[in-house]
LUMNU-338987 format. One record per residue: residue number from 0; residue in three letters; chain; x, y, z of N, C-alpha, C in turn. Coordinates in nm, 3 decimals. Layout:
% LUMNU-338987
+-------+-------+-------+---------+---------+---------+---------+---------+---------+---------+---------+---------+
| marro | timar | kolse |     nc1 |     nc2 |     nc3 |    cac1 |    cac2 |    cac3 |     cc1 |     cc2 |     cc3 |
+-------+-------+-------+---------+---------+---------+---------+---------+---------+---------+---------+---------+
|   NUM |   Ala |     A |       X |       Y |       Z |       X |       Y |       Z |       X |       Y |       Z |
...
+-------+-------+-------+---------+---------+---------+---------+---------+---------+---------+---------+---------+
This chain:
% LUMNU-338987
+-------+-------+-------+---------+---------+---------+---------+---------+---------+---------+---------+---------+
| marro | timar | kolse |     nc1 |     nc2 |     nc3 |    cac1 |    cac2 |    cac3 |     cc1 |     cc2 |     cc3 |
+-------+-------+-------+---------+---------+---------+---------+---------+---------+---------+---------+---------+
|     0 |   Unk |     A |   7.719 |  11.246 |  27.125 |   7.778 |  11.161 |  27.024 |   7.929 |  11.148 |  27.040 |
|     1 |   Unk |     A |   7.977 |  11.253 |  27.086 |   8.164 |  11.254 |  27.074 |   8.163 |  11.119 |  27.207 |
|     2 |   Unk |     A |   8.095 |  11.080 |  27.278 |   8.119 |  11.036 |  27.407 |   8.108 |  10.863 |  27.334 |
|     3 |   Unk |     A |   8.035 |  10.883 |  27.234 |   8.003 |  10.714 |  27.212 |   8.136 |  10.688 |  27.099 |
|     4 |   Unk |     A |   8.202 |  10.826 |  27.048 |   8.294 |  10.777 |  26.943 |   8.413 |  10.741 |  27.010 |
|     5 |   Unk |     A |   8.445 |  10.817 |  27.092 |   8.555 |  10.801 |  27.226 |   8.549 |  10.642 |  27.262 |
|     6 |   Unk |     A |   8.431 |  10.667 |  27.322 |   8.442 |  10.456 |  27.366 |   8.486 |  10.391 |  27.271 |
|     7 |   Unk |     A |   8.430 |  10.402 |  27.119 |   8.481 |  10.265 |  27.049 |   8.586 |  10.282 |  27.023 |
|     8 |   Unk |     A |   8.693 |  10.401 |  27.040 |   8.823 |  10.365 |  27.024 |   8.881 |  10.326 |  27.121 |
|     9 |   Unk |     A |   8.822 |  10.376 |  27.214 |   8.919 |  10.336 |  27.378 |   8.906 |  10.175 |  27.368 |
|    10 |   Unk |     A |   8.821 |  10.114 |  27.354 |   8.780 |   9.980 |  27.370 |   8.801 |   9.902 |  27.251 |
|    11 |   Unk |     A |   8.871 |   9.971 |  27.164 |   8.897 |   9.870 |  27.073 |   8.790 |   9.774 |  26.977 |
|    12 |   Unk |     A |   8.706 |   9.846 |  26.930 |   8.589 |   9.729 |  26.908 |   8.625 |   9.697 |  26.757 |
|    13 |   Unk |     A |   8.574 |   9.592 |  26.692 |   8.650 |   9.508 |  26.595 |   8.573 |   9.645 |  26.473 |
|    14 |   Unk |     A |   8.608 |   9.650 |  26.341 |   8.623 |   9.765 |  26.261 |   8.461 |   9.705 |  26.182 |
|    15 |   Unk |     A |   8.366 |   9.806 |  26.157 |   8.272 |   9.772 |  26.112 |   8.294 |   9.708 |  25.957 |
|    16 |   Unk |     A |   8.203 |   9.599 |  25.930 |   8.207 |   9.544 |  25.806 |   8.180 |   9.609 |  25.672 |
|    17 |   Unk |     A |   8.221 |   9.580 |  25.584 |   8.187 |   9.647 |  25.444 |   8.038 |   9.644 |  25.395 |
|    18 |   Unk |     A |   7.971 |   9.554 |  25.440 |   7.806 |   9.533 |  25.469 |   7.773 |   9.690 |  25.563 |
|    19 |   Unk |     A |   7.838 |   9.705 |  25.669 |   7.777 |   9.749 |  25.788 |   7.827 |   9.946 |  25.716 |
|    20 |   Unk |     A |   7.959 |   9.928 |  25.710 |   7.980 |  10.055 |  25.645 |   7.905 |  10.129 |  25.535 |
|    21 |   Unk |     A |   7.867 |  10.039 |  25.416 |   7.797 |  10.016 |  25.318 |   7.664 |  10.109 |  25.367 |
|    22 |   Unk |     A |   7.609 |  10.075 |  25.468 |   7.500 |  10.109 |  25.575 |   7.476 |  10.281 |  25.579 |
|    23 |   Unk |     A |   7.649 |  10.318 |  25.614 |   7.619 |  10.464 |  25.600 |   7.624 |  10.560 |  25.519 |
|    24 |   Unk |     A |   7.607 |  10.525 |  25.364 |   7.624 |  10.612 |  25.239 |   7.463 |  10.670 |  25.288 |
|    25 |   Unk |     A |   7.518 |  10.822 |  25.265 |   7.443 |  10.867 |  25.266 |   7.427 |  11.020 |  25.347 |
|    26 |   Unk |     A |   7.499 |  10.906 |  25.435 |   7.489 |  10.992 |  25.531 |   7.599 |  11.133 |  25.524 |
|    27 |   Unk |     A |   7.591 |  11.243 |  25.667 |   7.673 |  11.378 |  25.626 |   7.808 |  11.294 |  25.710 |
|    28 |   Unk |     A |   7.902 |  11.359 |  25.601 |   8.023 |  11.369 |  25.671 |   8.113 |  11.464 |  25.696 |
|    29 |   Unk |     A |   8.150 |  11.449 |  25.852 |   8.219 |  11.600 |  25.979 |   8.369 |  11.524 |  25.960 |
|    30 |   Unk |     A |   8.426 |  11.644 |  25.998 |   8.589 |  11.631 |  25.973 |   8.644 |  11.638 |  26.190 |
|    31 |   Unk |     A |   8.727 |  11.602 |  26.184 |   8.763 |  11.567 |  26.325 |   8.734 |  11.723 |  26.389 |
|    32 |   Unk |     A |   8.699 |  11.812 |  26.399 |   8.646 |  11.956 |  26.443 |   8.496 |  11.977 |  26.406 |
|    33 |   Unk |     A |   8.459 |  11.859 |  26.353 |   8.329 |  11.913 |  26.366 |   8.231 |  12.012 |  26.250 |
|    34 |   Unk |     A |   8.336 |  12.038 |  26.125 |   8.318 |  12.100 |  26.061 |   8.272 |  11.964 |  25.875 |
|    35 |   Unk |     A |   8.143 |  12.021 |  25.884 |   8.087 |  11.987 |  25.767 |   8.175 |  11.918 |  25.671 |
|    36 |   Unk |     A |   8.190 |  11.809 |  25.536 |   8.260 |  11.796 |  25.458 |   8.174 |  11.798 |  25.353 |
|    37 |   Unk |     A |   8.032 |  11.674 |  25.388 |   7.952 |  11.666 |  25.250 |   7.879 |  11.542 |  25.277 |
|    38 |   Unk |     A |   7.872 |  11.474 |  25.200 |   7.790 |  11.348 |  25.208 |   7.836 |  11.226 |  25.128 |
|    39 |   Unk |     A |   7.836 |  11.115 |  25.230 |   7.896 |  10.990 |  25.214 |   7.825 |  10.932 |  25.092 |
|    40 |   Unk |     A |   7.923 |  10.898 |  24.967 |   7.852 |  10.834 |  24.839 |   7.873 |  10.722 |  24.821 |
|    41 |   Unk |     A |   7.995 |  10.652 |  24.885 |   8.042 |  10.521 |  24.848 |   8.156 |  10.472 |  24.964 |
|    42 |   Unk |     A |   8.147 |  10.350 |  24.962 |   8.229 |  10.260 |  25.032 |   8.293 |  10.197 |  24.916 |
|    43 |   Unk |     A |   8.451 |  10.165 |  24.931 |   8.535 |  10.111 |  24.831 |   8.597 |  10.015 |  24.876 |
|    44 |   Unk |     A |   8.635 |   9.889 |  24.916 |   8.681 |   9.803 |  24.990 |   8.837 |   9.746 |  24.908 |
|    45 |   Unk |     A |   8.900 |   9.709 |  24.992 |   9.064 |   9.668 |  24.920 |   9.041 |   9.501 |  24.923 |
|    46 |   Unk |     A |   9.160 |   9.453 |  24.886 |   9.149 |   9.335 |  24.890 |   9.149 |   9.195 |  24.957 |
|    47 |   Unk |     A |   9.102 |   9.279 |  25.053 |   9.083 |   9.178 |  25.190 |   8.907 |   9.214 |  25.183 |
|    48 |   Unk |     A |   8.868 |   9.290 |  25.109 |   8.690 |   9.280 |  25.110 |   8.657 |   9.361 |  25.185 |
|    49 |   Unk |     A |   8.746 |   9.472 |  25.293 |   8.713 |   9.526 |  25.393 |   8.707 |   9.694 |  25.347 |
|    50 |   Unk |     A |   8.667 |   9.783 |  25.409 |   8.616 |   9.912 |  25.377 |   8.777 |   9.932 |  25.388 |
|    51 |   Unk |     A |   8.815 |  10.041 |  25.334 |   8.917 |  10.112 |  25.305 |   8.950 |  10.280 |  25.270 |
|    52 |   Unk |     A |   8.807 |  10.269 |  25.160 |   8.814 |  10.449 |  25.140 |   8.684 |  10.450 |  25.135 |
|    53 |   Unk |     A |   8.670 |  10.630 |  25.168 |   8.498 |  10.623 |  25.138 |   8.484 |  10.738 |  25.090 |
|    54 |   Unk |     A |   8.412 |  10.725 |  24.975 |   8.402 |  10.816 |  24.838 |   8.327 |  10.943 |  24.927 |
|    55 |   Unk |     A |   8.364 |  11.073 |  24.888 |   8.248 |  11.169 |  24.981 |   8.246 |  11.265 |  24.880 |
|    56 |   Unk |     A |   8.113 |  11.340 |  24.843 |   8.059 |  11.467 |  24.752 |   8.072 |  11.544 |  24.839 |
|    57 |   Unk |     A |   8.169 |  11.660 |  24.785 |   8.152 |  11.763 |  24.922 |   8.086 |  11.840 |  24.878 |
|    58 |   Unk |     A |   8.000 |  11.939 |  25.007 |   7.893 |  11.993 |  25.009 |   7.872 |  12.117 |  24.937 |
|    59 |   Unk |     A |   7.752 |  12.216 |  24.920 |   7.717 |  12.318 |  24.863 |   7.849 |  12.400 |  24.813 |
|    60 |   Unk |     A |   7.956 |  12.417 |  24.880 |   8.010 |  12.551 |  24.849 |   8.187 |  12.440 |  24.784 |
|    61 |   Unk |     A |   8.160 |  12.307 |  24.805 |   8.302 |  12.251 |  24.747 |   8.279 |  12.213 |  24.651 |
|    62 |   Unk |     A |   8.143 |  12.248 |  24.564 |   8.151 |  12.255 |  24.418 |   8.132 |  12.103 |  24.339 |
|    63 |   Unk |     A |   8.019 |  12.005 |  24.457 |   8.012 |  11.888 |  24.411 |   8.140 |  11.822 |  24.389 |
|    64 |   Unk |     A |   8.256 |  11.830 |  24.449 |   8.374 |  11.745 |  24.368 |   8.392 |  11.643 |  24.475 |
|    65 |   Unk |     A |   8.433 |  11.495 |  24.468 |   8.444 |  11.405 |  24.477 |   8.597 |  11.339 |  24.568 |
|    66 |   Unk |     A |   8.631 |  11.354 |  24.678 |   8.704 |  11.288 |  24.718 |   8.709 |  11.161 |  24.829 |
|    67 |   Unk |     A |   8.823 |  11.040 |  24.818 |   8.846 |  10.958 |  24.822 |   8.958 |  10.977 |  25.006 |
|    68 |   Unk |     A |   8.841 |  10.948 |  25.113 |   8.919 |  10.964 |  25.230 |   8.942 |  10.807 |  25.285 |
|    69 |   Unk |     A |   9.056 |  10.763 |  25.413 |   9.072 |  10.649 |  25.453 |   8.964 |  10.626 |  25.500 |
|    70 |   Unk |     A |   8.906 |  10.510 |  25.512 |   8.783 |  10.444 |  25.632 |   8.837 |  10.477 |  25.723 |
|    71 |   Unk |     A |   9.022 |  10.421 |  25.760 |   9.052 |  10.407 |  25.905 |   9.002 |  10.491 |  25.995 |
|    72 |   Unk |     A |   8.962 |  10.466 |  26.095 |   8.919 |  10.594 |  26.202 |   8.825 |  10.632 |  26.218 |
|    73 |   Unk |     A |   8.716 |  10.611 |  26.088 |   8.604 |  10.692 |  26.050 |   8.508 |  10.612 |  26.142 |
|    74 |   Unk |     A |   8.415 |  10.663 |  26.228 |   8.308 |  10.672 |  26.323 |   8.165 |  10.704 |  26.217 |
|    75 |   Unk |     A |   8.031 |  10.611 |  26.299 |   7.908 |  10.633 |  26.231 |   7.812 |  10.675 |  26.326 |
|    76 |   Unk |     A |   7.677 |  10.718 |  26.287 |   7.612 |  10.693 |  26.395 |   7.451 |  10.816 |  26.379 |
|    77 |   Unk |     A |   7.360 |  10.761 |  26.349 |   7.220 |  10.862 |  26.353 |   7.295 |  10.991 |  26.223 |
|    78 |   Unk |     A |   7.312 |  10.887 |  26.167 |   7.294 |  10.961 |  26.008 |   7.428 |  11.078 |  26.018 |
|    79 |   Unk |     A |   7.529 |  11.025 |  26.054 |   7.654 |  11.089 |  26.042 |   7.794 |  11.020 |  26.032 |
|    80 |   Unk |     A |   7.900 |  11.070 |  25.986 |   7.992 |  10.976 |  25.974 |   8.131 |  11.094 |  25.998 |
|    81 |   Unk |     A |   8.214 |  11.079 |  26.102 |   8.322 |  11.136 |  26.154 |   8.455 |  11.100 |  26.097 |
|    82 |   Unk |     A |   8.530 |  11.200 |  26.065 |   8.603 |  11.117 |  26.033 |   8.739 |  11.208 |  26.113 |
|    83 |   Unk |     A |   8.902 |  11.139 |  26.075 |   8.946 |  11.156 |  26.207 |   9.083 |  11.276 |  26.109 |
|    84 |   Unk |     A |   9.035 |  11.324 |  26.033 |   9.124 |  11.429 |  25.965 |   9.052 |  11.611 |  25.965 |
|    85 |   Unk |     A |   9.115 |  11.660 |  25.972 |   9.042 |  11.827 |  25.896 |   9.017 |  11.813 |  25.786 |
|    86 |   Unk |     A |   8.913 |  11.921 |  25.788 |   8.837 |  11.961 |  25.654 |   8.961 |  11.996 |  25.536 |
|    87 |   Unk |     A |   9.056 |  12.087 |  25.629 |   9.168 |  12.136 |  25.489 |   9.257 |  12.013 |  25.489 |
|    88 |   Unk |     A |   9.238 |  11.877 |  25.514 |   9.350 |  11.773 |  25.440 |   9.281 |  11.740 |  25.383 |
|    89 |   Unk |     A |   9.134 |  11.710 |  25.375 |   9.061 |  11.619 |  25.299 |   9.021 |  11.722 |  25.173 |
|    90 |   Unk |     A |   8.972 |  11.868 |  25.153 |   8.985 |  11.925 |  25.059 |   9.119 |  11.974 |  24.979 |
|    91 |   Unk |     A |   9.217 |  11.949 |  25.007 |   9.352 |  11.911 |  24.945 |   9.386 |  11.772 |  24.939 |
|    92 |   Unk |     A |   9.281 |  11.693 |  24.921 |   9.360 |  11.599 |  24.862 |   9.300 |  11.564 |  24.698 |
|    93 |   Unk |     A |   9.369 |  11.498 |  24.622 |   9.313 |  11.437 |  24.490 |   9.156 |  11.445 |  24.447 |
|    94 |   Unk |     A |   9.111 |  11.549 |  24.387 |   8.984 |  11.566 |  24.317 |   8.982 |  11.421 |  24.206 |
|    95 |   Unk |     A |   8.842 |  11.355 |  24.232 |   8.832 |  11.202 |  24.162 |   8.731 |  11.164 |  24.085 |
|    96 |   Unk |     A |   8.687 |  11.135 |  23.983 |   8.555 |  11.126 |  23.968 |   8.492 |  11.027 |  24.025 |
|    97 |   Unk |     A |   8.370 |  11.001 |  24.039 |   8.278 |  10.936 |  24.150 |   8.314 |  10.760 |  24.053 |
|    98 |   Unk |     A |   8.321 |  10.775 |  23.931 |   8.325 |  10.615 |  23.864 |   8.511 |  10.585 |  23.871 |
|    99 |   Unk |     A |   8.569 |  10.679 |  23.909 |   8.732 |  10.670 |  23.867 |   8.756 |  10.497 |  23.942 |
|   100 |   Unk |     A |   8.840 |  10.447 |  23.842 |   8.915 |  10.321 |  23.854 |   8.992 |  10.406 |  24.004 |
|   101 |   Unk |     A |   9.003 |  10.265 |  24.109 |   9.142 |  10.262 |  24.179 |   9.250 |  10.199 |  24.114 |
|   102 |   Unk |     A |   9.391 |  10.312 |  24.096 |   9.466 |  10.249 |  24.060 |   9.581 |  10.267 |  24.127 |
|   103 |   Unk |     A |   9.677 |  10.218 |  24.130 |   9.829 |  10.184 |  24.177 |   9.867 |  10.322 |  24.212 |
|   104 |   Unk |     A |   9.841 |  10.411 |  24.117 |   9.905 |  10.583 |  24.089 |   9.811 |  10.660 |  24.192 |
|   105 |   Unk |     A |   9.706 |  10.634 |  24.200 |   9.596 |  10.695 |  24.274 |   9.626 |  10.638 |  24.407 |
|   106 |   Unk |     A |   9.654 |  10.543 |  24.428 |   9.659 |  10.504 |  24.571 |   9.799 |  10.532 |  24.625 |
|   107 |   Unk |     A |   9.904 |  10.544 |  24.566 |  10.008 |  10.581 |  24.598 |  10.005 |  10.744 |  24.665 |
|   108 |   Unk |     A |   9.903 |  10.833 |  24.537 |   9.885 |  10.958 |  24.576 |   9.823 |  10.994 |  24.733 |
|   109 |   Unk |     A |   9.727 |  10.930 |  24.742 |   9.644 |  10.922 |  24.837 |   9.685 |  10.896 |  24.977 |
|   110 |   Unk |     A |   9.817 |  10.781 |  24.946 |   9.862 |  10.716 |  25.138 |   9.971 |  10.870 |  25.132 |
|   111 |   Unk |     A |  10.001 |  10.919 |  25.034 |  10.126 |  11.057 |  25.062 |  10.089 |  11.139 |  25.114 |
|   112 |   Unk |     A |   9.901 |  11.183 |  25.064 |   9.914 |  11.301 |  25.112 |   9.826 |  11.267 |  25.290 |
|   113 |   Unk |     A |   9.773 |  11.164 |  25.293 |   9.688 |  11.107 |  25.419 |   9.856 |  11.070 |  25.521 |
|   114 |   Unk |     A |   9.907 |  11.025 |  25.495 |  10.026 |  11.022 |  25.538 |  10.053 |  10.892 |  25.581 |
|   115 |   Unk |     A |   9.994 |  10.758 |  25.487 |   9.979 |  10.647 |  25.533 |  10.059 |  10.585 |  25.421 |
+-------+-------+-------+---------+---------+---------+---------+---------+---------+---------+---------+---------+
């Protein structure tokens, strides 16, 4: 699998659709090492209609809580979804509830601590 995620960045392939992303709720999501996060609950799209964040429940021992990581970067594939940060940025960032409004304050929080 690392060999097919490699290609689509090397090659540039156009960024999967909010339809197509949409596709992988569900699925588990690994932190750039490979290490467990939880499972994909939602796709959130900005205002171009395109995926942007993707809601994730983290797993057994992170206590069901709810965070809000970039799409950018994020890889799919046979019921998995990669994404291109560690486990300890994405569990330090903003605990959210699964219905929470995006707002101005929240997204501000979010590009600070992602570093975008």
């Amino acid at each position: 699998m690392a060999t097919a995620r490699t290609t689509h960045r090397l090659h540039g392939a156009t960024p999967p659709s909010l339809e197509e992303a949409r596709s992988w709720i569900g699925s588990r999501v690994t932190d750039s090492l490979g290490s467990g996060l939880g499972r994909l609950e939602d796709v959130r799209a900005g205002g171009s209609g395109r995926p942007e964040w993707l809601l994730i429940r983290e797993g057994r021992f992170g206590g069901g809580k709810h965070r809000l990581v970039p799409f950018e970067g994020a890889t799919a594939g046979g019921g998995q979804v990669w994404l291109p940060h560690e486990r300890d940025v994405v569990r330090s960032s903003p605990v959210i509830a699964r219905s929470e409004a995006l707002t101005d304050g929240l997204f501000e929080r979010l590009r600070a601590h992602y570093g975008g």
